[in-house]
C-alpha positions as CSV (number, residue, x, y, z in Angstrom):
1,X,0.0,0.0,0.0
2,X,2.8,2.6,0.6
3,X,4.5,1.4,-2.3
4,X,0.9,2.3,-4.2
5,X,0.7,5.9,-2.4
6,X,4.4,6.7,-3.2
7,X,4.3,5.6,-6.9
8,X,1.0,8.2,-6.8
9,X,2.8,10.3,-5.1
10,X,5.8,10.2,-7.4
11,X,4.2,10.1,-11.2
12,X,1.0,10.5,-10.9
13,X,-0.2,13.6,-8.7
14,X,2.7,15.6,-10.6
15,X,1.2,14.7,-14.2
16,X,-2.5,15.7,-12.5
17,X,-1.1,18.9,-11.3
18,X,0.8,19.7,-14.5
19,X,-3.0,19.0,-16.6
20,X,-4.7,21.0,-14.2
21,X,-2.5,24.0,-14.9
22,X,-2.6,23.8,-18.3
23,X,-6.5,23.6,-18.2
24,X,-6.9,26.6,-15.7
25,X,-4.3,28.1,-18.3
26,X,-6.6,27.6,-21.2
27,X,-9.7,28.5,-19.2
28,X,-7.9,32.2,-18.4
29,X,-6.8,32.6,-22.0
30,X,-10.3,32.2,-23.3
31,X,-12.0,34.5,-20.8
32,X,-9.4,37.2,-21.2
33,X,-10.0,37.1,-24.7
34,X,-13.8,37.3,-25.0
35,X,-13.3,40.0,-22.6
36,X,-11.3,41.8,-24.7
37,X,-11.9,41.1,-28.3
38,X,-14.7,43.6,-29.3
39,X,-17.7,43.0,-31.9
40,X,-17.5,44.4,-35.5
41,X,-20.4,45.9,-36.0
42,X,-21.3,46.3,-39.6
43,X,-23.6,48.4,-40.5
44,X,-27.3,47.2,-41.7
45,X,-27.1,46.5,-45.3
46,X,-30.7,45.9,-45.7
47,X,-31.6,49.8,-44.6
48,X,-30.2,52.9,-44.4
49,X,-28.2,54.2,-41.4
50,X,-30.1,55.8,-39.2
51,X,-27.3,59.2,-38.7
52,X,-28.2,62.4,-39.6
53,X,-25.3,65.3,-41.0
54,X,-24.6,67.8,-38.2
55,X,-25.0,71.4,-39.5
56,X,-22.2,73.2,-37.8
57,X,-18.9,71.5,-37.0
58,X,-17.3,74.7,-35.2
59,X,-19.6,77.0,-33.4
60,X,-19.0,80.8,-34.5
61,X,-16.8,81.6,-31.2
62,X,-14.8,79.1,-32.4
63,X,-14.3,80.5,-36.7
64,X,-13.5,83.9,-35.2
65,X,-10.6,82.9,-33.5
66,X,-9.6,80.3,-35.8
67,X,-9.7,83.6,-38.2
68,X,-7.8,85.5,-35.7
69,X,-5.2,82.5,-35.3
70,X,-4.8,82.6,-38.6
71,X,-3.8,85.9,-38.9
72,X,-1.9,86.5,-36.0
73,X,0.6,83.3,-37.1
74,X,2.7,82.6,-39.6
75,X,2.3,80.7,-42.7
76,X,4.4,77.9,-41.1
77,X,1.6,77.6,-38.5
78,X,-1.9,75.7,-39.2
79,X,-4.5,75.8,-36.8
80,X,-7.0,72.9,-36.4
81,X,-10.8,72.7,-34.4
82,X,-11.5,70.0,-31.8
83,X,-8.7,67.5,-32.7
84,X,-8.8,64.3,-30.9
85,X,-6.7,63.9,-28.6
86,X,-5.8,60.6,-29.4
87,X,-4.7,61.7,-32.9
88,X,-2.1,63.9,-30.7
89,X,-0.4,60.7,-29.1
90,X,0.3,57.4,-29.3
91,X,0.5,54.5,-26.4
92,X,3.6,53.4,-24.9
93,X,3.3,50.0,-23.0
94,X,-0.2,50.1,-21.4
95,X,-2.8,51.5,-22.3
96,X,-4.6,52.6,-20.1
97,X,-3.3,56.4,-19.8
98,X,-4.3,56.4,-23.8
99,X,-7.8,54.8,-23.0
100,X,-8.8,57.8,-20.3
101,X,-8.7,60.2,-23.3
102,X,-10.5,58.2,-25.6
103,X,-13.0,60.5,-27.4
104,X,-12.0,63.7,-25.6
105,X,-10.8,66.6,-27.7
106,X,-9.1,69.8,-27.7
107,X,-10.8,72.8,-29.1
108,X,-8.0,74.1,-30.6
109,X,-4.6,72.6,-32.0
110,X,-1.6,74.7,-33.6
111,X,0.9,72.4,-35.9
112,X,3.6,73.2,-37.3
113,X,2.6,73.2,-41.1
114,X,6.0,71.3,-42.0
115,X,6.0,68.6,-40.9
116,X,2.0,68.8,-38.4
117,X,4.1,68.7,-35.3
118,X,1.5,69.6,-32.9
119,X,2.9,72.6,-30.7
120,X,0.2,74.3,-29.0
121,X,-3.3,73.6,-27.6
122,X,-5.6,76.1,-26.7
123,X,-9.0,75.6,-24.6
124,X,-11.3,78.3,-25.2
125,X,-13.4,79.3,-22.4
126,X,-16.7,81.2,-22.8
127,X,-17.5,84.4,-21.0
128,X,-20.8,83.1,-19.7
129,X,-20.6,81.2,-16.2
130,X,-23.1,78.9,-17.1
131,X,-21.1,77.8,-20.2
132,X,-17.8,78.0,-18.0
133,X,-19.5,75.0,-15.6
134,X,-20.8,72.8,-18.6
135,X,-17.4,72.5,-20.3
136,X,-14.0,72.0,-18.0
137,X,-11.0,71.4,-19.1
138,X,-10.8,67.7,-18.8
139,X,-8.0,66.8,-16.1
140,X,-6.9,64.1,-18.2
141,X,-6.5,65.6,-21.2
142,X,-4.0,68.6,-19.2
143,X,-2.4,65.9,-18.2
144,X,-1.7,64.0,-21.1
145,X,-0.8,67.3,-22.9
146,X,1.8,68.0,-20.3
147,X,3.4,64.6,-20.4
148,X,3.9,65.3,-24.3
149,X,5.0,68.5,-23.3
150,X,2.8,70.2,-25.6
151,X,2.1,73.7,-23.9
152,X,-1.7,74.6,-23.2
153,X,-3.4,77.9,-22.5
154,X,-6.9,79.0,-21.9
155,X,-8.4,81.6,-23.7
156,X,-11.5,84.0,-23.3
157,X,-13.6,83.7,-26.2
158,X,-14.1,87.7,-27.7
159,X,-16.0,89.0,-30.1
160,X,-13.1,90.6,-31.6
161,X,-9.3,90.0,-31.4
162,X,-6.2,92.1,-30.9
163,X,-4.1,90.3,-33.6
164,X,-0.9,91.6,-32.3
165,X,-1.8,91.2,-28.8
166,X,-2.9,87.6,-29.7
167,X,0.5,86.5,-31.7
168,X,2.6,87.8,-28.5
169,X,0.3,85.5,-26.6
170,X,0.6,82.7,-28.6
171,X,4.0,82.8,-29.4
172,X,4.8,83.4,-25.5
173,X,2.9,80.0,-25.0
174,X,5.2,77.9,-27.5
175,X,7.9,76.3,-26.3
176,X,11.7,78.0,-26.8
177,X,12.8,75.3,-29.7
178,X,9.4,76.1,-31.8
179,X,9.7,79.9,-31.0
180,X,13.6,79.5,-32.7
181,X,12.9,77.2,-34.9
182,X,10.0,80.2,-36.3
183,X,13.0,83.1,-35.7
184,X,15.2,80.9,-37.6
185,X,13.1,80.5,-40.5
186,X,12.5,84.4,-40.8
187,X,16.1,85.3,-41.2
188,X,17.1,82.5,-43.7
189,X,13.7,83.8,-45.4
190,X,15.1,87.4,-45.3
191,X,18.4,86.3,-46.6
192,X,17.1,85.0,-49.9
């Protein structure tokens, strides 16, 4: 009889343990991956979608000071509406910093036209209170920005913009290698 229990104990139990564990292994694998694989959804071929086209993508708050960006920058910049800010990064290792600003935007994004380097952000705030409470900057999203070191400001939405006052603004905001890289430009422009 101990002979039995020790042979048991010997071959046997081991080979049980080993099947469990690659059993339980299995099970894990297939639960993590129904959990994380995501449906394709198609849509209805039979019918039309049901979507309707929205009639304004940027409020008018937001084409004047585009229009004022525009103007107060130089040809090298190009300012965008509500970019994603997911478009603005990329993950690195997990992903769940890049999940927290899924589907959140910026309202306004200045690249560098040569190559779309993003190099400033700017959150437009409205004059009204009420307005001020229903859209916040999204912690988040500030943080994010700051870990890509892109530099963000807020800015009161006017009727009517100082162009000069807004460039100094603006260009105050960038960051020192953008603001040389711009200076740079202008005298090798001059030179020709």
């Amino acid at each position: 009889m101990n002979r039995l229990l020790g042979i048991f104990v010997d071959t046997i139990l081991p080979i049980i343990i080993i099947f469990v564990i690659i059993a339980l292994g299995i099970l894990i694998y297939k639960i993590t991956n129904k959990k994380f694989d995501k449906p394709i959804i198609e849509l209805r071929t039979h019918s039309t979608p049901l979507v309707s086209l929205k009639n304004s993508f940027c409020t008018e708050d937001e084409m004047r000071f585009l229009e004022a960006v525009h103007k107060s920058l130089p040809r090298e910049f190009i300012a965008f509406p509500r970019v994603g800010v997911t478009t603005l990064i990329e993950p690195k290792g997990n992903l769940a910093d890049y999940k927290a600003v899924w589907n959140k935007y910026v309202d306004i994004c200045i690249f560098l036209r040569k190559d779309m380097k993003p190099i400033l952000v700017v959150d437009l705030i409205h004059p009204s209170p009420v307005q001020q409470q229903m859209k916040k900057q999204d912690e988040n999203v500030t943080n994010i920005l700051k870990a890509v070191k892109i530099p963000l400001i807020s800015k009161q939405i006017e009727y009517t913009y100082n162009i000069d006052d807004l460039r100094v603004e603006l260009l105050n905001a960038m960051s020192n290698s953008t603001v040389a890289y711009l200076k740079e430009k202008i005298i090798s422009d001059i030179k020709k």
